[in-house]
MDAnalysis code that builds the backbone (N, CA, C; Angstrom):
import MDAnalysis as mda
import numpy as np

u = mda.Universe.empty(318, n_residues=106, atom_resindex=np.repeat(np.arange(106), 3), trajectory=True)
u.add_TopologyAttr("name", ["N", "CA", "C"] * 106)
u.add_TopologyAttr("resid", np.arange(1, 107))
u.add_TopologyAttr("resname", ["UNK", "UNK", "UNK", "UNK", "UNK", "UNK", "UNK", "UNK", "UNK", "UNK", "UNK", "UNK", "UNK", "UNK", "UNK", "UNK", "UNK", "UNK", "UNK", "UNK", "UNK", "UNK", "UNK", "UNK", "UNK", "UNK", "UNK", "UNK", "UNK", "UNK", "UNK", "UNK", "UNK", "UNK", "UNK", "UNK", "UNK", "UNK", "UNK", "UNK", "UNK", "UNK", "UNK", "UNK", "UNK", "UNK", "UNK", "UNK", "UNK", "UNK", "UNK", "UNK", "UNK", "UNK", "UNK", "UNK", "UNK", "UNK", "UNK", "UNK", "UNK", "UNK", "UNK", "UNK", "UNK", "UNK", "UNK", "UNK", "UNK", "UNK", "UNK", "UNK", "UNK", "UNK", "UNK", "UNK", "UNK", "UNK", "UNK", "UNK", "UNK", "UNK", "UNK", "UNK", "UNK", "UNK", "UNK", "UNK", "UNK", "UNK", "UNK", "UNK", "UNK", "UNK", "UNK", "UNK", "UNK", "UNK", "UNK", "UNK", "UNK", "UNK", "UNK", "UNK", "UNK", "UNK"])
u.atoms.positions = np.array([
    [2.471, 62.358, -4.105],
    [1.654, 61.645, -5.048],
    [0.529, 62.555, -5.514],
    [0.305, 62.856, -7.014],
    [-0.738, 63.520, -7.135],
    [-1.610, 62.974, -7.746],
    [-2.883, 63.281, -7.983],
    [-4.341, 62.993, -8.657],
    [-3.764, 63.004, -9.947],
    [-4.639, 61.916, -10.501],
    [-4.394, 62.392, -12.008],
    [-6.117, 63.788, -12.266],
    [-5.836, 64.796, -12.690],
    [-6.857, 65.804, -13.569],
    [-7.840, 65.535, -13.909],
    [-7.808, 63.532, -14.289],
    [-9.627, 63.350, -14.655],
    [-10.357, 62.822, -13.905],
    [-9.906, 62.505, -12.299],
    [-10.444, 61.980, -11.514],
    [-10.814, 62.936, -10.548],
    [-11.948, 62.928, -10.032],
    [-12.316, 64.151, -9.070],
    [-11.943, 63.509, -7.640],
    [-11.948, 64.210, -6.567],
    [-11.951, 63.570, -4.959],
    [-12.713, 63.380, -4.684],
    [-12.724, 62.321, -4.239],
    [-14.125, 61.901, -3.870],
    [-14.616, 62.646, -2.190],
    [-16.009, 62.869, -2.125],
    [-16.283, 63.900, -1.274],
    [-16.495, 63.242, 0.138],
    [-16.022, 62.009, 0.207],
    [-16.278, 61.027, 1.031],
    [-14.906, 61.029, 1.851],
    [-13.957, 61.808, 1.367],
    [-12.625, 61.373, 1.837],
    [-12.261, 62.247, 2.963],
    [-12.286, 61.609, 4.260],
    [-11.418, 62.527, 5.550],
    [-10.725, 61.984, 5.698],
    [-9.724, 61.650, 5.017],
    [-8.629, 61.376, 5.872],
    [-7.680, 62.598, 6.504],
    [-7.886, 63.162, 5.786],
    [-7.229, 65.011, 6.443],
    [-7.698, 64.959, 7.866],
    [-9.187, 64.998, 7.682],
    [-9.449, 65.162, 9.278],
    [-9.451, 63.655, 9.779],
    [-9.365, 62.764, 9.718],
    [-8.751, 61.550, 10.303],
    [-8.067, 61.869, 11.316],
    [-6.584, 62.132, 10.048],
    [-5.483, 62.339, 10.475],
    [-5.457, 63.413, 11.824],
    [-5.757, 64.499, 11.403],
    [-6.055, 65.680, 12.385],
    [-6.696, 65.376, 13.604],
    [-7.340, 64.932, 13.432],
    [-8.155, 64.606, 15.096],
    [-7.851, 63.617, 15.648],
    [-7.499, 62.093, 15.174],
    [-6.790, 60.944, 15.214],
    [-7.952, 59.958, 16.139],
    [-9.065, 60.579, 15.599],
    [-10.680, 59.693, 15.452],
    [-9.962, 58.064, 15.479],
    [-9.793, 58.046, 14.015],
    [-9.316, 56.698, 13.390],
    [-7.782, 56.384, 12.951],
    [-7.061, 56.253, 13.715],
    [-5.615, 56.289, 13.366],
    [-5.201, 55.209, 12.967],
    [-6.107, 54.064, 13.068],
    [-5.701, 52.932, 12.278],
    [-6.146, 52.207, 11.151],
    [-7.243, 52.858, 10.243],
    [-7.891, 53.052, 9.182],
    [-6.734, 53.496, 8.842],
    [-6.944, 53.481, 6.937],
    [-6.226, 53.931, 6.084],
    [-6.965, 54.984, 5.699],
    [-6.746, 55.868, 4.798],
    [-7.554, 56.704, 4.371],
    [-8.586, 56.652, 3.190],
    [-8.089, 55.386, 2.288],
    [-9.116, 54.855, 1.653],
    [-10.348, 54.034, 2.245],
    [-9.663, 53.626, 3.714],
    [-10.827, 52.408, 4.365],
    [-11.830, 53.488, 4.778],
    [-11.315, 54.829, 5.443],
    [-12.313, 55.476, 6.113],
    [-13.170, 55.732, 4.680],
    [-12.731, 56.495, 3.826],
    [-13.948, 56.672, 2.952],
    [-15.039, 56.157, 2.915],
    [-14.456, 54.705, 2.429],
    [-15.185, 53.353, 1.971],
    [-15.771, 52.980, 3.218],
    [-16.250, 53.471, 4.338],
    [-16.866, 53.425, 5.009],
    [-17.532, 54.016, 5.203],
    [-17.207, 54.932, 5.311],
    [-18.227, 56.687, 5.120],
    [-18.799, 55.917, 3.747],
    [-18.502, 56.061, 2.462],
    [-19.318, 55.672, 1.834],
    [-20.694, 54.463, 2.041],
    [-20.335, 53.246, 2.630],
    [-21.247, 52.184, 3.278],
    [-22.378, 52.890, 4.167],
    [-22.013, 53.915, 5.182],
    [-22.814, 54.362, 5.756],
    [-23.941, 55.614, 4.932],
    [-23.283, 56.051, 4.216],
    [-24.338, 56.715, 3.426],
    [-25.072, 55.682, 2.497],
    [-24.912, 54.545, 2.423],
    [-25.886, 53.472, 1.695],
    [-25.455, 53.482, 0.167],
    [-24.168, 53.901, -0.287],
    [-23.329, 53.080, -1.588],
    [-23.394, 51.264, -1.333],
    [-24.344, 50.595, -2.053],
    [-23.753, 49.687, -2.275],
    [-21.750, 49.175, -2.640],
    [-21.579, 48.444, -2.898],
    [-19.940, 47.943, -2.975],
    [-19.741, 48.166, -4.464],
    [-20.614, 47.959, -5.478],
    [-20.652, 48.469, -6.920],
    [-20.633, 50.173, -6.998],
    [-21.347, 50.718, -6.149],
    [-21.555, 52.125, -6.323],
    [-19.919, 52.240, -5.571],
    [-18.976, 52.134, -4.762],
    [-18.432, 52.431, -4.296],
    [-17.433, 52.763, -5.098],
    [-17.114, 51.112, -6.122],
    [-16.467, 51.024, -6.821],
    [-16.033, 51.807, -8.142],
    [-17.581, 52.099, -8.816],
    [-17.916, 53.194, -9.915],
    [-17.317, 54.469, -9.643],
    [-18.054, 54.816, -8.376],
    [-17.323, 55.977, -7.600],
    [-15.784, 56.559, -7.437],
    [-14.934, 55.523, -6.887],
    [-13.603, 55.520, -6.502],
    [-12.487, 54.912, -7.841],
    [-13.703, 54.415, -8.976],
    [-12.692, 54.027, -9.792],
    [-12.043, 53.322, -9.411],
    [-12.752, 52.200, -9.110],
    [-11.980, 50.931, -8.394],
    [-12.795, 49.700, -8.339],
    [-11.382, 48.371, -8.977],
    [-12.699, 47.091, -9.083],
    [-13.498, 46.720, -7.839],
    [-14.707, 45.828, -7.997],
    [-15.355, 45.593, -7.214],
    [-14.695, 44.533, -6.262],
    [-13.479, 43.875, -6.375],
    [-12.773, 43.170, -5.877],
    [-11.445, 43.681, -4.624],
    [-11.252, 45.107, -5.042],
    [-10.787, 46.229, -4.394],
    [-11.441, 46.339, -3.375],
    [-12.502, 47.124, -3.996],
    [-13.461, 47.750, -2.614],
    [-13.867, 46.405, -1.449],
    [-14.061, 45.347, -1.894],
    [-14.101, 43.819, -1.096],
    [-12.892, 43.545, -0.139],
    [-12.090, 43.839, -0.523],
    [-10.712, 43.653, 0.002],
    [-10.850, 45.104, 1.507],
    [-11.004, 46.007, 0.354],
    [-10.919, 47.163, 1.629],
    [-12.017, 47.253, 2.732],
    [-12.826, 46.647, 2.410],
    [-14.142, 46.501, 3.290],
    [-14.088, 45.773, 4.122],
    [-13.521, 44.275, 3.364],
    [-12.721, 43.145, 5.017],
    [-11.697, 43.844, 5.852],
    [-10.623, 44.336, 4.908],
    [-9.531, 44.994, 5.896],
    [-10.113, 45.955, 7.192],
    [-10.842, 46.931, 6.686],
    [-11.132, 47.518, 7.885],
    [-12.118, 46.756, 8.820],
    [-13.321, 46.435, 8.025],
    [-13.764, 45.396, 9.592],
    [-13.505, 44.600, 10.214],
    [-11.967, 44.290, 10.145],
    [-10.874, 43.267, 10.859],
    [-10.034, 44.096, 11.877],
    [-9.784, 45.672, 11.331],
    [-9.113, 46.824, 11.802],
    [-9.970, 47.233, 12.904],
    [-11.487, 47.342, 12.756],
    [-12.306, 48.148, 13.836],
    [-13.256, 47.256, 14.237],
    [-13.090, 45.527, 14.150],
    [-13.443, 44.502, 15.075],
    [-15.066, 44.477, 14.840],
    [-16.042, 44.974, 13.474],
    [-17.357, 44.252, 13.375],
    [-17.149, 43.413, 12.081],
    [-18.615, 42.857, 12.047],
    [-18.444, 41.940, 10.703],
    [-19.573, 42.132, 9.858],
    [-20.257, 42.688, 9.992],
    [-21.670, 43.416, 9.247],
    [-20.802, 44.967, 8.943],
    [-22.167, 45.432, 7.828],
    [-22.216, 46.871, 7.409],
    [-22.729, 47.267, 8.410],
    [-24.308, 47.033, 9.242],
    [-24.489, 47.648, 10.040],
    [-24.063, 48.192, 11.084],
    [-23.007, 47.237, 11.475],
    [-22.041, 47.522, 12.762],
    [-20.934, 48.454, 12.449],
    [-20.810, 48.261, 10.889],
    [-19.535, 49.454, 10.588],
    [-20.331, 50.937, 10.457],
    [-21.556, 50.888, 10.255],
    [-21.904, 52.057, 9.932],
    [-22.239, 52.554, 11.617],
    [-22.731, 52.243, 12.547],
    [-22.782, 52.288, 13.940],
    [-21.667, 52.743, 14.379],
    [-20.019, 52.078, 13.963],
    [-18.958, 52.016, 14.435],
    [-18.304, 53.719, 13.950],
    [-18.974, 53.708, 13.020],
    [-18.395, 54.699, 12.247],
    [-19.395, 56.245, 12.610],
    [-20.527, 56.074, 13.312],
    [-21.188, 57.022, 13.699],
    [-20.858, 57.631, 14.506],
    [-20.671, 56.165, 15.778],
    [-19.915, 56.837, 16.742],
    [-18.959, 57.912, 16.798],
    [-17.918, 57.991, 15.950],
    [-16.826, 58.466, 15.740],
    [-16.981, 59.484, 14.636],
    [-17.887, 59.902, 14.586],
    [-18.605, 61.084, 13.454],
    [-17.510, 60.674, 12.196],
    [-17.443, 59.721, 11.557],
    [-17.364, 59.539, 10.366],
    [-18.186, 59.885, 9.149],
    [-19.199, 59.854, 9.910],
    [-20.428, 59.953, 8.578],
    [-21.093, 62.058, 8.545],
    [-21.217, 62.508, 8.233],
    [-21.492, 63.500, 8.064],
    [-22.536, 64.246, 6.868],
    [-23.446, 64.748, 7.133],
    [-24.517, 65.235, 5.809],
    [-23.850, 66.277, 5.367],
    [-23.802, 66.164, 4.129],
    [-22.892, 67.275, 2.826],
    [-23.686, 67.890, 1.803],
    [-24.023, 69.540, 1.765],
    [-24.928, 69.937, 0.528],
    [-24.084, 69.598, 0.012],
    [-25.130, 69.543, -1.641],
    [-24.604, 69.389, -3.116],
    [-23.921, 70.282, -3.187],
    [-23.592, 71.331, -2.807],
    [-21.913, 72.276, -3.038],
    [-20.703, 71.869, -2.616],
    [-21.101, 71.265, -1.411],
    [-19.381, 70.917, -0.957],
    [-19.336, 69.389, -1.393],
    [-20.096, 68.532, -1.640],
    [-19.589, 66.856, -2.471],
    [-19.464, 67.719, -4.242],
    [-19.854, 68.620, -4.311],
    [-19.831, 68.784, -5.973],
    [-20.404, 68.054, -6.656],
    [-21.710, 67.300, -6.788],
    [-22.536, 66.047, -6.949],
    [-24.056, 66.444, -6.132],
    [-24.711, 65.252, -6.456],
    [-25.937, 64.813, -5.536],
    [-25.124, 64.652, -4.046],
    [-26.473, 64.996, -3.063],
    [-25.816, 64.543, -1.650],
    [-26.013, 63.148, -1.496],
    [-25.204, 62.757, -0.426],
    [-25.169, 61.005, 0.071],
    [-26.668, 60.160, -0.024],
    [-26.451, 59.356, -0.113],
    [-27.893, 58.074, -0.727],
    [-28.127, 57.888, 0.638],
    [-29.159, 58.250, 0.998],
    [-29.297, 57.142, 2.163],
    [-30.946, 56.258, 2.024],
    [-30.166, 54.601, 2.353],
    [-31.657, 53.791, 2.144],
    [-31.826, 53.292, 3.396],
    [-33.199, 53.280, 3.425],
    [-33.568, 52.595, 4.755],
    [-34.571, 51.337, 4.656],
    [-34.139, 50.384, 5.015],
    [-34.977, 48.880, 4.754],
    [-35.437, 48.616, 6.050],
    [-36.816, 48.031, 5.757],
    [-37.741, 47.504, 6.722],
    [-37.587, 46.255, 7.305],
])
């Protein structure tokens, strides 16, 4: 299956190393993103804009995996997902973009 040319990869995507290390072997490789993305603080609209994908998508993929890795909050997925070095800080050279958003609420 290939990319279509006008869509870039998104810099969020391990599933390569997923796969490779077998961290998360029962994630898909879109769920891990979309998690990695949550934990860098993409809202579900930003995710969507991002991945080129409706906001009804990314909803879907967001339940699926926190049914897959057993929390029910973002916070717990982003925790869940720390654990397991999902989340990772990326210069602006290797995302090809701004680096990851991160917000922090009081």
């Amino acid at each position: 299956m290939s990319r279509s040319p006008l869509l870039r990869p998104s810099p969020f995507d391990r599933s390569a190393d997923l796969a490779a290390d077998r961290r998360s072997p029962h994630l898909s490789g879109r769920e891990s993103e979309i998690i990695a993305m949550i934990g860098h603080g993409y809202s579900n609209q930003e995710i969507a804009e991002t991945l080129v994908l409706s906001i009804n998508s990314v909803k879907t993929y967001i339940r699926t995996a926190y049914g897959k890795i057993g929390v029910s909050s973002r916070s717990q997925a982003v925790i869940w997902a720390m654990a397991r070095s999902l989340l990772r800080a990326q210069t602006e050279a290797e995302a090809g973009g701004p680096p990851p958003r991160h917000r922090f609420v009081g």
